[in-house]
N, C-alpha and C positions, 0 to 999 in steps of 0.2 A: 087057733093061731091067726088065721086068716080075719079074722072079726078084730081080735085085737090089732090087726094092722091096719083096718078102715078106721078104724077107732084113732087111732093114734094120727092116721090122714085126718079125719074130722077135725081133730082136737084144733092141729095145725092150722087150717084152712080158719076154723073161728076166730083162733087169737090173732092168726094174720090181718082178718076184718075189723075183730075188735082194736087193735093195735093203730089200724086206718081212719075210723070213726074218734078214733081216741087222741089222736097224736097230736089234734092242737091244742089241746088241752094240758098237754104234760107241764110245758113251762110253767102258770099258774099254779096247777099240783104240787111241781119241784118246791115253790115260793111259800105254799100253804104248809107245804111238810117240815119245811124247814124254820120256818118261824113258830110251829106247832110244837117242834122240839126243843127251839131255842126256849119259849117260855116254857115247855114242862121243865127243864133244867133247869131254870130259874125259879121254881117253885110255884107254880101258878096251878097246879094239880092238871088234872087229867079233863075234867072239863071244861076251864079256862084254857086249855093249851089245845083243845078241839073247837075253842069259839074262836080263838087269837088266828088259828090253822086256815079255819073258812071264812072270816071274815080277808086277811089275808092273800089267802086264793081268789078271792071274788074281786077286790081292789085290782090287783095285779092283771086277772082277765078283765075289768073295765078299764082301765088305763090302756092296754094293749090294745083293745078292741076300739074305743074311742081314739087312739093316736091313727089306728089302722084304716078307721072310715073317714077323718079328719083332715091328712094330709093328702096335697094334692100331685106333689111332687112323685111320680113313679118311681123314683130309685128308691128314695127316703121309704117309701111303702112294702118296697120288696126287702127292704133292709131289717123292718118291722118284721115282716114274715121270717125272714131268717132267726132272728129274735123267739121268734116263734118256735118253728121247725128244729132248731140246735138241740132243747129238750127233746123232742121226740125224736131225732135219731139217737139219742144216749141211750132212751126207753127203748127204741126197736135193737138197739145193740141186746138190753139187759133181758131183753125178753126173748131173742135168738137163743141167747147164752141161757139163760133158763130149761130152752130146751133140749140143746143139744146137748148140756152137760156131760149126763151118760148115755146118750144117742153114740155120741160121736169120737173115735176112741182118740184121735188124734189130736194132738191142741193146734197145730197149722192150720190144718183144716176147719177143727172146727171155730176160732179167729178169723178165718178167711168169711166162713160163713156169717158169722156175728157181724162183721164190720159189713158187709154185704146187705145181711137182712135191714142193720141201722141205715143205710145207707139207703136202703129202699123207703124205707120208714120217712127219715128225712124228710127225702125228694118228696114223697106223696103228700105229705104235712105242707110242704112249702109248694108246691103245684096247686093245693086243695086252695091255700090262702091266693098265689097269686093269681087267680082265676081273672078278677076285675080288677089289675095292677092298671093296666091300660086305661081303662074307663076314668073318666074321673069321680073325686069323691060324690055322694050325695050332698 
């Protein structure tokens, strides 16, 4: 019982990290997902709708990325990151929620929780990017 409980700490503790490492990257993903589905519904099959998905994804985080090194203006740059960050606390909401599902018997709490962990999620995404808000661009 005891093992299954470090276990289940463990689990937490990684996707908390992976969730950190991962969170600027959600918006991109949101954009590849969603264009990945738009053309498989529109018949483009299963392969075509995995090239449409990552080409897609990869446009999206270059545009972002180059607007984000680009502009000089700091607010304009922190605005970008928010841009950024808004996916990733939707992700760190969906991934609370993931867990606590049958953790947590209560839906107040476990809500409280979810908006909390996204909440943390957010902030760290958007912290991560405005590191060198101040500095100016390269």
């Amino acid at each position: 019982m005891v093992a299954v409980m470090f276990m289940g700490v463990a689990l937490i503790a990684l996707l908390c990290v992976l969730a950190y490492t991962l969170a600027i990257y959600a918006l991109p993903f949101f954009v590849g997902l969603a264009a990945a589905q738009f053309a498989y519904q529109t018949g483009s099959g299963l392969v075509g709708a995995g090239l449409v998905g990552l080409f897609s994804a990869g446009v999206a985080f270059g545009v972002l990325a180059v607007l984000f090194e680009t502009i000089r203006t700091p607010v304009i740059r922190l605005i970008v990151a928010l841009v950024f960050a808004a996916p990733a606390a939707v992700a760190g909401y969906a991934l609370v929620h993931g867990i606590t599902k049958e953790a947590v018997p209560s839906e107040i709490w476990r809500q409280i929780f979810c908006i909390a962990g996204g909440g943390c999620v957010g902030i760290a995404a958007w912290m991560r990017l405005a590191v060198g808000v101040g500095q100016p661009a390269r």
